[in-house]
C-alpha positions in Angstrom: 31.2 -30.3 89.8 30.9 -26.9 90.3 28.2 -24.8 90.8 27.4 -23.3 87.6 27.3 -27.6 86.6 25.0 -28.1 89.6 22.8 -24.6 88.2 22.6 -25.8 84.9 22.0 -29.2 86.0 19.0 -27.9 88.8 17.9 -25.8 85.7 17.7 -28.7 83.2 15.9 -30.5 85.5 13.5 -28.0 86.2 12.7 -27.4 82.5 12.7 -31.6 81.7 10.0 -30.7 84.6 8.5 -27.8 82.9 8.3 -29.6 79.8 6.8 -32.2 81.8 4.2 -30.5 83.0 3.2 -28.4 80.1 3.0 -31.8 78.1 0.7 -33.5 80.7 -1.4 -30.0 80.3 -1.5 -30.0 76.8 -2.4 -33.8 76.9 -5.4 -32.8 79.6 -6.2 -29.9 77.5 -6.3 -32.5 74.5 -8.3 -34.8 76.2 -10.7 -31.9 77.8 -11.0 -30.6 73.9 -11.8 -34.2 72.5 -14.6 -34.5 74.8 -15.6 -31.1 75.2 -16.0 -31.7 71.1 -17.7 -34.9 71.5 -19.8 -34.0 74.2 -20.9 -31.0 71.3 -21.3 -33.0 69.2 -24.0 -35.1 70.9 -25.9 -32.2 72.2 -25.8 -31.0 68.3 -27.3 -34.5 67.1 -30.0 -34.4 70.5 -31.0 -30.7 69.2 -31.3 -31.5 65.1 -33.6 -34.7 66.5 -35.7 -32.9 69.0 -35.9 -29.8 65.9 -36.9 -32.8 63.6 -39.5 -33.8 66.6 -40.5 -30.4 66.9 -41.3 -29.7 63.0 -43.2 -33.5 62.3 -45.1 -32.6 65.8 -45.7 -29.2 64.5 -47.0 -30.6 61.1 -49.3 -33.1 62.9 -50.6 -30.4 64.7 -51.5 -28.2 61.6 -53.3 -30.8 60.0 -54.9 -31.8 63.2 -56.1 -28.3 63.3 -57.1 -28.4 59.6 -59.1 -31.7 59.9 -61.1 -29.9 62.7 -61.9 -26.9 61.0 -62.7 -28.7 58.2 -65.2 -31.1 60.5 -66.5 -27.9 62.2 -67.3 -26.1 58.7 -68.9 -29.2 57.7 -71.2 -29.7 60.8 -71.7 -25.9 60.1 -73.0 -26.2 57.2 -75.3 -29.4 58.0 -76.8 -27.7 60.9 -77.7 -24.7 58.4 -78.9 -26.6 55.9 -81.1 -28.7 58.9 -82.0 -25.6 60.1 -83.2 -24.3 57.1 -85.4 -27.3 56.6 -86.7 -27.1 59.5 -87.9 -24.0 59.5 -89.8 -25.0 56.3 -91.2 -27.3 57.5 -92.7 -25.5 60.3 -93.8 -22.8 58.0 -95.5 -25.5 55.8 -96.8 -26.9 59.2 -98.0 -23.4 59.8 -99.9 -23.3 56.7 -101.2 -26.6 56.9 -103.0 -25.5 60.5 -104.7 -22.4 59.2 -105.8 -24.0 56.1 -106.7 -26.7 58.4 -108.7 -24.2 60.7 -110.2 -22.1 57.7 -111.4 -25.8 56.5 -112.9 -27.0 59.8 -114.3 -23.4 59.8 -116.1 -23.9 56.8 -117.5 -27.1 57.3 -118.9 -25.5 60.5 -120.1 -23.0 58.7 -121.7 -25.6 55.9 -123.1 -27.7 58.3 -124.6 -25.3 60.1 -126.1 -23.7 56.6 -127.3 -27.2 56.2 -128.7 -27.2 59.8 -130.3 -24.1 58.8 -131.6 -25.1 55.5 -133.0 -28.2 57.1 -135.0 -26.4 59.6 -136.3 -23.9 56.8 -137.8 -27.2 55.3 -139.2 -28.7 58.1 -141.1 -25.5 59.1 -142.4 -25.2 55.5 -143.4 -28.2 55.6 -145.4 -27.7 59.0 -146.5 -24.1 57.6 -147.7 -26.3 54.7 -149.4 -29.1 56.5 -150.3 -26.2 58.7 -152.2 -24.4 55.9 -153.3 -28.2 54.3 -154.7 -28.8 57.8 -156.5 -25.5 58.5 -158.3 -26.0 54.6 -159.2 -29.0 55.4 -160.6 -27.6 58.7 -162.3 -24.9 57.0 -163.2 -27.3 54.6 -165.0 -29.8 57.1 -166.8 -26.8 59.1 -167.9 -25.8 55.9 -169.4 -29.3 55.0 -170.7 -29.7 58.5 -172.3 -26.6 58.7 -173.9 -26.1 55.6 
């Protein structure tokens, strides 16, 4: 053999070799892809779940929020309609003392015309017996003296 056999030889080696190698690459570089690609796709499906999570999370939340309001507007309103009744009923509770008062200050005021009246009477009646008693005084120095 000579050496332009042993060059091509060395060099038919080298790219059997060559070929070699860039098949095991391509093979690794396969393999890398596939689970580069599967790898992908899982984190894809793991994001579209936890975006589905997100969104029925998000919707619960909403309503959440809308049930509250709803409750708060509700108690609102209750407490302003309480309030309103209450403060009714103070004002007719109001009322109800001064007419109370102006009544109690009436009676008073009766009942002490009554007292009044009462002791009008009773001194007429000793001005009368007064005046029956002093003519029947006169009366009996008159009969006594005569």
């Amino acid at each position: 053999m000579g050496q332009a056999e042993e060059t091509r030889a060395l060099e038919e080696q080298r790219r059997r070799e060559s070929d070699e190698v860039e098949r095991r690459h391509a093979a690794e570089m396969e393999s890398a892809k596939a689970r580069h690609a599967t790898e992908l796709s899982r984190a894809e499906a793991r994001v579209d779940q936890m975006t589905a999570e997100h969104r029925t999370l998000t919707a619960a939340l909403r309503q959440r929020v809308e049930e509250r309001r709803t409750e708060f507007e509700e108690q609102e309103r209750r407490h302003g309609e309480e309030l309103e009744m209450r403060t009714r009923q103070m004002e007719a509770l109001k009322k109800n003392m001064a007419d109370r008062r102006r009544s109690e200050k009436l009676d008073d005021f009766k009942k002490s015309v009554t007292d009044c009246t009462a002791e009008v009477d009773r001194l007429e009646r000793l001005a009368s017996q007064s005046k029956t008693t002093s003519r029947h005084r006169i009366f009996l120095t008159r009969i006594f003296f005569i």
